[in-house]
C-alpha positions as CSV (number, residue, x, y, z in Angstrom):
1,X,35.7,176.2,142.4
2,X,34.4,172.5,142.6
3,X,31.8,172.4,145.6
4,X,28.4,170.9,145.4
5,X,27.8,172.4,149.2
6,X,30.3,174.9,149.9
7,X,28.9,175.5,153.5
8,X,29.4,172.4,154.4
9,X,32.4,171.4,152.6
10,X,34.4,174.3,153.9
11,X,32.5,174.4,157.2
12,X,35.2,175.6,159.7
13,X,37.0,172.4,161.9
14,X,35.5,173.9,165.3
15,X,32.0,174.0,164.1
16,X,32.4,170.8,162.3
17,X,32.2,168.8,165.2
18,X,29.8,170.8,167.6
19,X,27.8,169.2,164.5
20,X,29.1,165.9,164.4
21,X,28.7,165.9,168.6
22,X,25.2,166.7,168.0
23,X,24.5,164.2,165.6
24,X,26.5,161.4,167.1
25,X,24.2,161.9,170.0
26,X,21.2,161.0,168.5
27,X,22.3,158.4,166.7
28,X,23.6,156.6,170.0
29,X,20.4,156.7,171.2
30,X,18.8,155.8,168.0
31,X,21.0,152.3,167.8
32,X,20.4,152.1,171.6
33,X,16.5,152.5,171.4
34,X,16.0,150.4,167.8
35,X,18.3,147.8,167.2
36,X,18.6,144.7,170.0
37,X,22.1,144.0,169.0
38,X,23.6,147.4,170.1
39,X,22.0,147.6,173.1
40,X,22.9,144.4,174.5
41,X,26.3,144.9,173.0
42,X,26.4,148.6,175.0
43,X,25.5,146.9,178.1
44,X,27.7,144.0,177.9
45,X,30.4,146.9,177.9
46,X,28.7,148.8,180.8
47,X,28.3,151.7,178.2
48,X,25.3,154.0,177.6
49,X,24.5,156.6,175.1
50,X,25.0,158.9,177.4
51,X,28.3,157.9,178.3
52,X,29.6,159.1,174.9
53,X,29.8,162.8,174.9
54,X,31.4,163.7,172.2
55,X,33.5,162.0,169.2
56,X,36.4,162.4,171.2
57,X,34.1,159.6,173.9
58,X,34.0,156.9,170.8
59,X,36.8,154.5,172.0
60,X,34.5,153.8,174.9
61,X,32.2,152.1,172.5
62,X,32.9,148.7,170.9
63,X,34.1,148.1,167.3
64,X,31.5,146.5,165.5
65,X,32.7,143.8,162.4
66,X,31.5,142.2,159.4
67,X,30.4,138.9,161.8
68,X,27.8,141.4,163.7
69,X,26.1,141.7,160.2
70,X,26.7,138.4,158.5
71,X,25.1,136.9,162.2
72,X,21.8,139.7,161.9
73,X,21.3,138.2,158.5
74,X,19.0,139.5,156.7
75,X,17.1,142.5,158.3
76,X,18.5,142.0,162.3
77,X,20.5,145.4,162.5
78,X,17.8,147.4,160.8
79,X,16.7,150.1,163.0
80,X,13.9,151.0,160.9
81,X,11.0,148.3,159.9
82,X,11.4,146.7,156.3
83,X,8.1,148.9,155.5
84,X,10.2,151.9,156.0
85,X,13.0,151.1,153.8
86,X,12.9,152.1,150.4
87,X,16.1,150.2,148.9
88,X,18.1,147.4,150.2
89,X,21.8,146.5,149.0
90,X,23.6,143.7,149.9
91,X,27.7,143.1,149.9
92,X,29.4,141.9,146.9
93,X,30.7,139.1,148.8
94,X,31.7,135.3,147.2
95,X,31.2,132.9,150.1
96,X,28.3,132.7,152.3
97,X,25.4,134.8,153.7
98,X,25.4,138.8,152.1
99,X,25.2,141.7,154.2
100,X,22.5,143.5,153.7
101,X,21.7,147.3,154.1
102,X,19.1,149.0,154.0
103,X,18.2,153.0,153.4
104,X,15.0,155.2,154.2
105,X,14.6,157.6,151.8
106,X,16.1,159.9,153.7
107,X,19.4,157.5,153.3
108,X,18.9,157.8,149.5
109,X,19.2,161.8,149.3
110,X,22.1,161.3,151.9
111,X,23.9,158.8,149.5
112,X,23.1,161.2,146.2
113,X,24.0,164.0,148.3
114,X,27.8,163.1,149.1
115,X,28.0,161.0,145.6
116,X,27.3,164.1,143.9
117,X,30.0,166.2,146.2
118,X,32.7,163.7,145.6
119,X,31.5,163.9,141.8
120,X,32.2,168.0,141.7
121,X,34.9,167.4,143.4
122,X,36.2,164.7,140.7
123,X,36.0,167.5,138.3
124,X,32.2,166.9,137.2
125,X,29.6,169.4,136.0
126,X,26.2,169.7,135.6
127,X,25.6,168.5,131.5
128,X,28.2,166.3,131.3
129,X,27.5,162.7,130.1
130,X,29.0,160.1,132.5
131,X,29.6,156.8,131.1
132,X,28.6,154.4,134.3
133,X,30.6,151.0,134.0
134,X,29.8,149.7,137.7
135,X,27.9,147.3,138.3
136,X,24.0,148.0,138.8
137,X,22.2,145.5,141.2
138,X,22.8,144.7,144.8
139,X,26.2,146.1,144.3
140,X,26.2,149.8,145.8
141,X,28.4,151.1,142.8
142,X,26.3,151.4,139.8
143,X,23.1,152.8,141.6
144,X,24.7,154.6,144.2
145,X,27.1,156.4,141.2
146,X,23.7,157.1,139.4
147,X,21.7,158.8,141.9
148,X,24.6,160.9,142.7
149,X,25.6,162.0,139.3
150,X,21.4,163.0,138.5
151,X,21.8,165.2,141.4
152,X,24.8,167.1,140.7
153,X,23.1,167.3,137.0
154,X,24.5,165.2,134.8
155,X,23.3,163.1,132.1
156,X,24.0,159.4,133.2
157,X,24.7,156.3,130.4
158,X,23.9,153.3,132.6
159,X,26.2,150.5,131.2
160,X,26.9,148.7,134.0
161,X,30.5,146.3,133.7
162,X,31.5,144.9,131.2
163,X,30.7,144.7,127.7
164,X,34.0,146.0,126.5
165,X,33.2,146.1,122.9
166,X,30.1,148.0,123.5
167,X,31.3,150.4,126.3
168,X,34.5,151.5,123.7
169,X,32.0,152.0,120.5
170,X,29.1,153.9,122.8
171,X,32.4,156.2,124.5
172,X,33.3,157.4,120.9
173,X,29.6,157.8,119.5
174,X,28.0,159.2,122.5
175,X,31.2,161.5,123.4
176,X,31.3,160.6,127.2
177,X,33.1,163.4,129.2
178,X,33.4,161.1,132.7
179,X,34.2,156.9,132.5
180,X,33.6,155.9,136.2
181,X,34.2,152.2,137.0
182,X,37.0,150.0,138.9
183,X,40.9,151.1,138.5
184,X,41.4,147.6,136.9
185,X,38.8,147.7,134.2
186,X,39.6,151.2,133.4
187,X,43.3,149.5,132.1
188,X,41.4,146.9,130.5
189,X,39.4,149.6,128.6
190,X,42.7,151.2,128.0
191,X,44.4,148.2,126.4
192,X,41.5,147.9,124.1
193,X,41.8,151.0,122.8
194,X,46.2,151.3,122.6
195,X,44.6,147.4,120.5
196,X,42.5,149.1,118.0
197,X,44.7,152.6,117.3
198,X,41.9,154.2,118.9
199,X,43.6,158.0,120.7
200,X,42.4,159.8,123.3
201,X,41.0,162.6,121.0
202,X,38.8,159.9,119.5
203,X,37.6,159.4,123.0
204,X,36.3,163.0,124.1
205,X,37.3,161.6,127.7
206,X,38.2,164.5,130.5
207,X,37.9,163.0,134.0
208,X,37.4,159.4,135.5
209,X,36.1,158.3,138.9
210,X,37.9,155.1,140.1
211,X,37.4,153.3,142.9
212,X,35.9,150.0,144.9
213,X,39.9,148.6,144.9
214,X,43.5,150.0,145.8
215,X,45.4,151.2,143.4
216,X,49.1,153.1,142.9
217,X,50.4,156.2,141.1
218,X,51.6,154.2,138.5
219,X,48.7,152.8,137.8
220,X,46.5,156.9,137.5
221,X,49.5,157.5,134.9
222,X,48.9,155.2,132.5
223,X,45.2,155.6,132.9
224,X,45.6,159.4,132.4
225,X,48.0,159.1,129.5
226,X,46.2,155.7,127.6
227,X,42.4,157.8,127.9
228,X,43.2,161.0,128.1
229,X,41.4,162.2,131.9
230,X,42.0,163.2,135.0
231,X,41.9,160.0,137.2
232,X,40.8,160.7,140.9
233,X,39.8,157.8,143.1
234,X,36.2,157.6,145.3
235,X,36.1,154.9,148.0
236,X,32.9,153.3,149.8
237,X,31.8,150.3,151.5
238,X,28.5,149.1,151.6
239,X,28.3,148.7,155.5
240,X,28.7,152.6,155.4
241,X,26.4,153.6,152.3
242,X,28.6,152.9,149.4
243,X,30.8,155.3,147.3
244,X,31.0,158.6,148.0
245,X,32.8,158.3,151.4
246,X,35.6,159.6,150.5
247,X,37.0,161.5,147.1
248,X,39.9,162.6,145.6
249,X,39.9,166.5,144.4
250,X,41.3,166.4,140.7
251,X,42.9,169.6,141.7
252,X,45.0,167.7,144.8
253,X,45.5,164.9,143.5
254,X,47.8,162.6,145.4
255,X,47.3,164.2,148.6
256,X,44.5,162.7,150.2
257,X,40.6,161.7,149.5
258,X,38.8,164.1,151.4
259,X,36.1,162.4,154.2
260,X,32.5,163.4,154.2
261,X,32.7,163.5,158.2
262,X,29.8,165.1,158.1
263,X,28.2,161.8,157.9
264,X,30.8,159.7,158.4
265,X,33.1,160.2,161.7
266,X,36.5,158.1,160.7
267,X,39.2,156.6,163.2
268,X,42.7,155.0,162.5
269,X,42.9,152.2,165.1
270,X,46.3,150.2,165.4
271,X,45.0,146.6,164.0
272,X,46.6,144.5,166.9
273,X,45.4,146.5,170.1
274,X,42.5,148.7,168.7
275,X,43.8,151.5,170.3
276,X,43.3,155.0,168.2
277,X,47.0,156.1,167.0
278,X,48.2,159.6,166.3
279,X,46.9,161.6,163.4
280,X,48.6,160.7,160.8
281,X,50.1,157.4,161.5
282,X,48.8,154.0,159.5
283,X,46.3,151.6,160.8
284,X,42.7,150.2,160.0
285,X,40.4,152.8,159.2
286,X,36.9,152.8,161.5
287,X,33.5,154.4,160.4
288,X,30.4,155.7,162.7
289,X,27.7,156.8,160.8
290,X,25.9,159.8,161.9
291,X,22.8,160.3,159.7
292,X,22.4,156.6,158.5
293,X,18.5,155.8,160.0
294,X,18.2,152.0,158.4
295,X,21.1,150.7,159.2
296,X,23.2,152.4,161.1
297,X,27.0,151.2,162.1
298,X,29.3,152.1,165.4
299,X,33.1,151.9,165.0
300,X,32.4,149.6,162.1
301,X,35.9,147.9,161.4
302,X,36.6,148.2,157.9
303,X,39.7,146.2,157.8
304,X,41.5,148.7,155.2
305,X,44.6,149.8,156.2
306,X,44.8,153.6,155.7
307,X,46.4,157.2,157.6
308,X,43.9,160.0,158.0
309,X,44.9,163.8,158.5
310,X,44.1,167.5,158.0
311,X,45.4,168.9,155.4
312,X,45.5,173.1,155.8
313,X,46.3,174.0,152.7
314,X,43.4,171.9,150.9
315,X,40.3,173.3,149.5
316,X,37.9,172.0,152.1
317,X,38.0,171.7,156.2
318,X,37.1,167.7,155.9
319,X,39.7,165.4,157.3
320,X,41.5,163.3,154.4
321,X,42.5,159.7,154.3
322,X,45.7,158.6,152.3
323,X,45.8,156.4,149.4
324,X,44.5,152.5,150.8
325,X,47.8,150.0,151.6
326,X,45.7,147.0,150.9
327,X,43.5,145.1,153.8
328,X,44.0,143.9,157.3
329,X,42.4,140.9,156.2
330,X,43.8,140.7,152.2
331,X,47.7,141.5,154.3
332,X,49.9,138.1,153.8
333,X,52.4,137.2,156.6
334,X,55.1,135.4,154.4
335,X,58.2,133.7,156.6
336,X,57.5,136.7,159.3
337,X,57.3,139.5,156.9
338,X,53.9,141.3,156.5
339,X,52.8,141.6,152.5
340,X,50.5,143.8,150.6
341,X,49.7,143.2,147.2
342,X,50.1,146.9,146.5
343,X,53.7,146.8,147.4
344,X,54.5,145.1,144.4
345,X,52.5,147.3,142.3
346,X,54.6,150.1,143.5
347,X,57.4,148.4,143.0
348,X,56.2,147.7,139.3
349,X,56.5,151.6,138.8
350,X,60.2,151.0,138.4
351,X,59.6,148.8,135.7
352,X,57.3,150.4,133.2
353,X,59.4,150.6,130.3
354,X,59.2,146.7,130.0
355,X,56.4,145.7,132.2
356,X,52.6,146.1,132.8
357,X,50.4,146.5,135.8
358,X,49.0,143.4,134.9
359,X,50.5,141.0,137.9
360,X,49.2,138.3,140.0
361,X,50.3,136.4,143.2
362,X,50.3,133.2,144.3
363,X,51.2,131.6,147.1
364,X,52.0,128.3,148.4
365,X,53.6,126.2,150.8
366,X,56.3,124.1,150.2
367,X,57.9,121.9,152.7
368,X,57.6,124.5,156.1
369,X,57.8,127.7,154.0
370,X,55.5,129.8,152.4
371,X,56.8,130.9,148.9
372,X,55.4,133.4,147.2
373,X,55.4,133.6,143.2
374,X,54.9,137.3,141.3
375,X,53.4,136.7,137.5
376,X,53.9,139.6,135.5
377,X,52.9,140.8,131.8
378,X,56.1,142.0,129.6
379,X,54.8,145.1,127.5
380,X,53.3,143.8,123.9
381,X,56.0,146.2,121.9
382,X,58.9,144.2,123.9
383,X,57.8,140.7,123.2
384,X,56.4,141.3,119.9
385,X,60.4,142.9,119.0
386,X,61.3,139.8,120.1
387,X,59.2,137.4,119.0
388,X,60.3,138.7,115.3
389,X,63.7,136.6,115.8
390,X,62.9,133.7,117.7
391,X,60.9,131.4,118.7
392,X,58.0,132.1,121.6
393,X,60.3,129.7,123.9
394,X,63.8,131.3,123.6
395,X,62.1,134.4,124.1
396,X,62.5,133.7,128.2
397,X,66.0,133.1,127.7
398,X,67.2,136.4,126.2
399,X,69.6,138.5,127.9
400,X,67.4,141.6,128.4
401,X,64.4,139.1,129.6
402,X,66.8,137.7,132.2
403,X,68.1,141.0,133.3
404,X,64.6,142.7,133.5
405,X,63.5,139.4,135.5
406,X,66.5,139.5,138.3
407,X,66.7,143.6,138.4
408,X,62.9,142.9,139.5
409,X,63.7,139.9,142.2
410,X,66.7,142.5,143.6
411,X,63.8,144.8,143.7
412,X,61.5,142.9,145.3
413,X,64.3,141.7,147.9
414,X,65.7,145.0,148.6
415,X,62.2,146.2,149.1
416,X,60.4,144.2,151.0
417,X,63.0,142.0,152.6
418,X,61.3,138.7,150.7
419,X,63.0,136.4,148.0
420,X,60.1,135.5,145.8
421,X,60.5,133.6,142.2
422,X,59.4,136.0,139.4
423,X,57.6,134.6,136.7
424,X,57.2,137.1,133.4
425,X,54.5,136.2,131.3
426,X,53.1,137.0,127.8
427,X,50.8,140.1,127.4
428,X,47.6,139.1,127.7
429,X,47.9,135.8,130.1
430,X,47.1,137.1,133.2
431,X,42.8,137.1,134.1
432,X,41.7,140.9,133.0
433,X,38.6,142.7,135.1
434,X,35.9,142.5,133.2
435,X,34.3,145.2,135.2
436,X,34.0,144.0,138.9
437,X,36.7,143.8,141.6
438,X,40.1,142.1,140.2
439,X,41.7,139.4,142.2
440,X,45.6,139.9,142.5
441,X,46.3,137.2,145.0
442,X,45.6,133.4,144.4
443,X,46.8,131.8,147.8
444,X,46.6,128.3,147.3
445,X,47.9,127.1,150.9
């Protein structure tokens, strides 16, 4: 079976949390004691450590967002000094001040330790040769990956993103068994290879570890069939400790990424009123580290939109969270109607036989309506069939074009209650990741 620590991993629910309790505890106090923003935040609520029992006691406490950090900038929510730290990470943020992390050593075999468990659990042994396409640097992913997969035993390529050409000619020389990088560059690297006649036997690929963006069923298949693994998907933020929150089982697959709650006690709070919902039911997904020391988080808000649940007839006793929706904050609210990106991605499933995953968004506002436009990529095999008989322009004006285009706007309609214009596009023409987080929505209101 795929453990890396079977006692833990299968730890029975009841004994779980006397250990979760325990640790909870001290990190209260440890927040409390070390870090002037919590306390002052605790008291402003009339809350102290000991006030908090028990996990079940959390809703007592405060959520704590992305502003608290981005306000402490750089090193105000340590609770450690600098001298103690031995790494520091910061978000992979565009705009503004980062937010920066920070882990004691003891952080860094935490972060290996449940990188390497959602690794096994990905189907990874000890000896295999990962190919590592995230990103190294302040970025959690590439380091965070690499520490992970030394400690489960591997042999680790450091490639970092990018570099297509050289990532597909070291994948064939080197024989990589495991391709870990972001859902969207993994179909880039995919589409290179259907480019160049290269198949999956040429490849030697057997699993990859996706994550660091939401993706759909749709999407694993083609990945699975185009390289030839078993496509599971790992989930992290850096306010937490970066990947390895979460992980898929390649054995389960599509039932739930199982939660280290061992270090990381999740809640599903409705996004409006913050209130915890039922077990089960959708809302924004809330971390409390237990075992962070440098910088520790309380009901951090992580603004994905998420279920979590127990699953009893799954390998391990850890609570699972179901595949991501899309982001509280990334959610549109077009003419009423909420909107997440990966709606249309699903709705793309029905589509395959003509269209790609490749799609984009854009919105705009015209008049006193928002209007939202979907670009998507027609297959290469259907636009090259027809760009043997006519000209690149008629092309959008053949009958099966059309249909495909207004079966996908009745789609769209029927599904999500919205009339967007759909917009199909040459292969190639929409932006590609080029090994960092894709960006499927350009809102240009």
């Amino acid at each position: 079976m795929n453990y890396f620590n079977r006692d833990i991993e299968t730890l029975p629910v009841a004994e779980l949390r006397e250990l979760q309790n325990a640790r909870l505890q001290h990190q209260l106090h440890h927040v409390y004691d070390k870090v002037p923003y919590y306390r002052n935040l605790f008291d402003a609520h009339g809350v102290k450590p000991a006030d908090v029992k028990s996990v079940e006691d959390l809703h007592k406490l405060p959520f704590t967002k992305k502003d608290a950090l981005r306000d402490n900038y750089p090193f105000g929510m340590f609770a450690v000094p600098l001298s103690e730290t031995a790494r520091l990470h910061c978000s992979s943020g565009t705009t503004g001040k980062p937010i920066v992390v920070g882990y004691t050593a003891a952080d860094i075999q935490i972060f290996a330790e449940v990188v390497a468990r959602s690794l096994a659990a990905a189907g990874c042994r000890r000896g295999m040769l990962m190919q590592n396409a995230y990103g190294y640097g302040l970025f959690t992913g590439g380091l965070g990956i690499h520490y992970g997969a030394e400690k489960l035993g591997m042999t680790v390529l450091p490639i970092s993103g990018g570099g297509t050409e050289k990532q597909l000619m070291l994948m064939q020389d080197f024989k990589s068994d495991v391709l870990c990088c972001t859902p969207s560059y993994a179909l880039t690297l995919a589409e290179e290879i259907k480019k160049r006649g290269i198949t999956p036997e040429d490849i030697h690929l057997k699993h990859a570890v996706l994550g660091a963006e939401p993706w759909t069923e749709s999407v694993r298949q083609e990945i699975e069939l185009s390289l030839g693994v078993s496509a599971t998907n790992i989930y992290g933020l850096t306010e937490i400790i970066g990947p390895g929150v979460s992980q898929e089982d390649f054995e389960e697959k599509g039932t739930g990424s199982y939660i280290w709650e061992d270090h990381f006690f999740p809640e599903v709070v409705d996004k409006d009123s913050g209130v915890p919902v039922k077990e089960g039911e959708f809302g924004v997904l809330v971390f409390t580290t237990l075992t962070k020391q440098a910088t520790p988080v309380i009901r951090f808000w992580t603004n994905d939109i998420t279920n979590i649940y127990y699953d009893k007839s799954a390998k391990r006793t850890h609570i699972k969270m179901g595949a991501l929706k899309g982001r509280a904050d990334d959610m549109l609210i077009i003419r009423g109607v909420n909107l997440f990106h990966t709606q249309i991605e699903a709705i793309l499933e029905h589509f395959n036989e003509a269209l790609t995953n490749n799609y984009r968004l854009i919105v705009s506002h015209q008049g006193t309506m928002d209007e939202v436009e979907v670009n998507v990529e027609v297959h290469q095999d259907v636009y090259t069939g027809m760009n043997k008989d006519m000209d690149a322009a008629a092309i959008w004006k053949h009958d099966t074009i059309v249909a495909i285009r207004k079966r996908l706007h009745k789609k769209i309609k029927d599904d999500t209650g919205l009339t967007m214009n759909v917009t199909l596009m040459p292969p190639a023409s929409i932006p590609r990741s080029e090994g960092g987080k894709l960006v499927r929505i350009l809102d240009l209101r």
